[in-house]
Each structure stands twice: as C-alpha cells, then as structure tokens.
N, C-alpha and C positions, 0 to 999 in steps of 0.2 A: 617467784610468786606462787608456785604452784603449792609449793612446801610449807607458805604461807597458810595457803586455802582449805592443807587436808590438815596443818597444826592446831587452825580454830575447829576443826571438827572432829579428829581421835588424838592420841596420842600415838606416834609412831613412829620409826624411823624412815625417814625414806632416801633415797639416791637418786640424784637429778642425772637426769641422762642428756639432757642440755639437748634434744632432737638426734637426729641423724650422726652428732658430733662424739658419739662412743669414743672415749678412748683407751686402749688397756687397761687403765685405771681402773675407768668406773665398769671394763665388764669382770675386773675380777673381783670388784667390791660386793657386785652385785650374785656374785657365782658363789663366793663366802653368804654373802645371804641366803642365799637360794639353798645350800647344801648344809647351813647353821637351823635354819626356823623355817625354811621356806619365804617366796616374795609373792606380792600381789601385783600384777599388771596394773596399774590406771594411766590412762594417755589422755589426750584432749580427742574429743567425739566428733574430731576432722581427719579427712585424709591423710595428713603426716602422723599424726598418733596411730591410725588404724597402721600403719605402715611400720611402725616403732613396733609395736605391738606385735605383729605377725614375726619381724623381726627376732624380740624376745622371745616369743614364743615357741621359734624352733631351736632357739639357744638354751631354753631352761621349760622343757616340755612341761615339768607337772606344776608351774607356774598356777596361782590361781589368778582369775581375773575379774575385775569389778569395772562396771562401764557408768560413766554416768549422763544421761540420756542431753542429748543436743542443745535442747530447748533451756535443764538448765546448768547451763553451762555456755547462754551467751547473754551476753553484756556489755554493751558500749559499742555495737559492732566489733566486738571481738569473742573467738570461741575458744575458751578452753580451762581447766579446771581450776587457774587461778579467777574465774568467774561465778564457778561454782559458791553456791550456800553450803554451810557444815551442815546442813539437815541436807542436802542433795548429795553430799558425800559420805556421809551415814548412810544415808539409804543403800546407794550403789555397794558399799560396801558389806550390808550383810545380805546383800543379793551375789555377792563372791560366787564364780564356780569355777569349776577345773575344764580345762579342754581336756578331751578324750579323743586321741589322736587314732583309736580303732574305735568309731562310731558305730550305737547300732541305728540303723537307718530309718527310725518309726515314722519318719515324716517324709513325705514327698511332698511335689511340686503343685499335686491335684488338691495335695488338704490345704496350701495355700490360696490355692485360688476361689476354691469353695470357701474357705474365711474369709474374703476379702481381703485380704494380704498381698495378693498379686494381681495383677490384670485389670485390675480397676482405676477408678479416678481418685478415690481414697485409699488408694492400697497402702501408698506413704506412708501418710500418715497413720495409717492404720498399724503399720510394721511398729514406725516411731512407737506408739502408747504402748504396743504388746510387748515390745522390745525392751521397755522401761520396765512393767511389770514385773518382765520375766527376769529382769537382770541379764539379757543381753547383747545390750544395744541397740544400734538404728544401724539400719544397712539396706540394699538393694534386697529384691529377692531371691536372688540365690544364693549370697553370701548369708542371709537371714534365715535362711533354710539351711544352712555347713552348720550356722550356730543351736539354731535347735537340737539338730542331731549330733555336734561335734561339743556340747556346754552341758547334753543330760539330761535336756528339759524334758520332762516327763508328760504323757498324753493326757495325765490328772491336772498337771500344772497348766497345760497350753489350755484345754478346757475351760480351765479355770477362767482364766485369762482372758478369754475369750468369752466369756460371758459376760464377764464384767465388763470388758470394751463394750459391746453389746446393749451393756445396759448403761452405758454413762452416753451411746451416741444416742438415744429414744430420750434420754435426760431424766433418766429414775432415778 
C-alpha cells in the first residue's frame, strides 16, 4: 500500500522492504539502487520505520532521506505512509536531506530548550511542527537534536523555522 501512496504522488521506483523481513534480495536490489542513481529513505513516522531506517542507513550511508511528518500520515487509527496524501509525500520529498555521518555540532541541547523544543509542556509538539518544516521529522529531544546537527539543518533554516512556529502559535 505504501507503493500505492507514493505512485499517486511522483513517479518512481521503489523497493518494499516488507519491515524488518529484509531478505538477500531486496538488500541487493536496494544496493544496485543505491550505487546506480542513489535511494531515498521513507519509512512510516513510527517506531518500526525509525528502526528500518537507522538500519538502512548504516548500510547505504549517503542515503538520502525524506520524513513525512506523523500527523499526516495517520488515518483510520493506523500510522504510515500508505495514509499519507500525494501532497504530504511531495512535500517530504523535496525536503530530502543527506545524513552526515561527521556532524558539525551547531546545535546544542540549551538552543533547545530556549526554543521551546525541550523541557516544556509544548515541547512535543513543538519538535512535531519544526520537525516537519525543516524536513526532519518528529522525534524526542535528543534524537531531534542528532537530526539537526546530523541532516545539515542550517542556523538560517532553524531560525527560520522558528519563527514561523512562533508566529502561527500567536495565530498571525
């Protein structure tokens, strides 16, 4: 279904990794991808995908990855990106970035929490919306902090970002 969700939304090839159920096959289908055009990470914006994902991601480092944010990507009580809209899978997708597996460190723990991002009663959510923005995703605060510093996001971009959270929670 997933293959479904991103067919209504680009064209492209993709490779169902069926979860956890890798088998020879699909990781050498996926390694010819990977060393042909390169591949884009998307998983469902739940704990087994972040898990798939990490996985992938120390098998095919310069992987890029596109996240598509929690909220939409559930439906029915069910989470994942055969729930998704082709406008929520467009989006994630040109918010694509590369992990950078030698991060530079511009972000600590304190610029979170002076944004609201951590330590709060909104921090959640707050992670959620910037997380979306920035392309991403939605995580705890320290994994949300690996991805700012470990995705690129740049101190123009979070700024950014943050402003605009800022100004949709006052409701400009």
């Amino acid at each position: 279904m997933d293959v479904l969700a991103v067919g209504r939304a680009v064209e492209a090839d993709c490779i169902i990794t069926d979860g956890f159920r890798l088998s020879p096959r699909t990781l050498e289908s996926i390694r010819d991808a990977y060393r042909r055009r390169g591949i884009i990470i998307l998983t469902d914006p739940d704990p087994a995908g972040e898990r798939i994902r990490l996985f992938l991601s120390k098998k095919f480092p310069e992987a890029k990855h596109a996240f598509v944010p929690k909220e939409d990507a559930t439906a029915n009580d069910d989470i994942g990106i055969e729930q998704a809209s082709p406008e929520a899978i467009r989006i994630a997708l040109e918010k694509v970035r590369t992990l950078d597996w030698h991060p530079v460190n511009r972000f600590k723990a304190a610029d979170l929490i002076s944004s609201g991002l951590s330590g709060g009663e909104m921090a959640s959510a707050r992670r959620a919306r910037i997380g979306a923005m920035l392309g991403v995703g939605c995580a705890n605060a320290k994994t949300f902090l690996k991805r700012l510093n470990h995705y690129g996001v740049t101190q123009e971009e979070f700024s950014a970002a943050l402003a605009e959270l800022d100004k949709e929670a006052k409701g400009c």
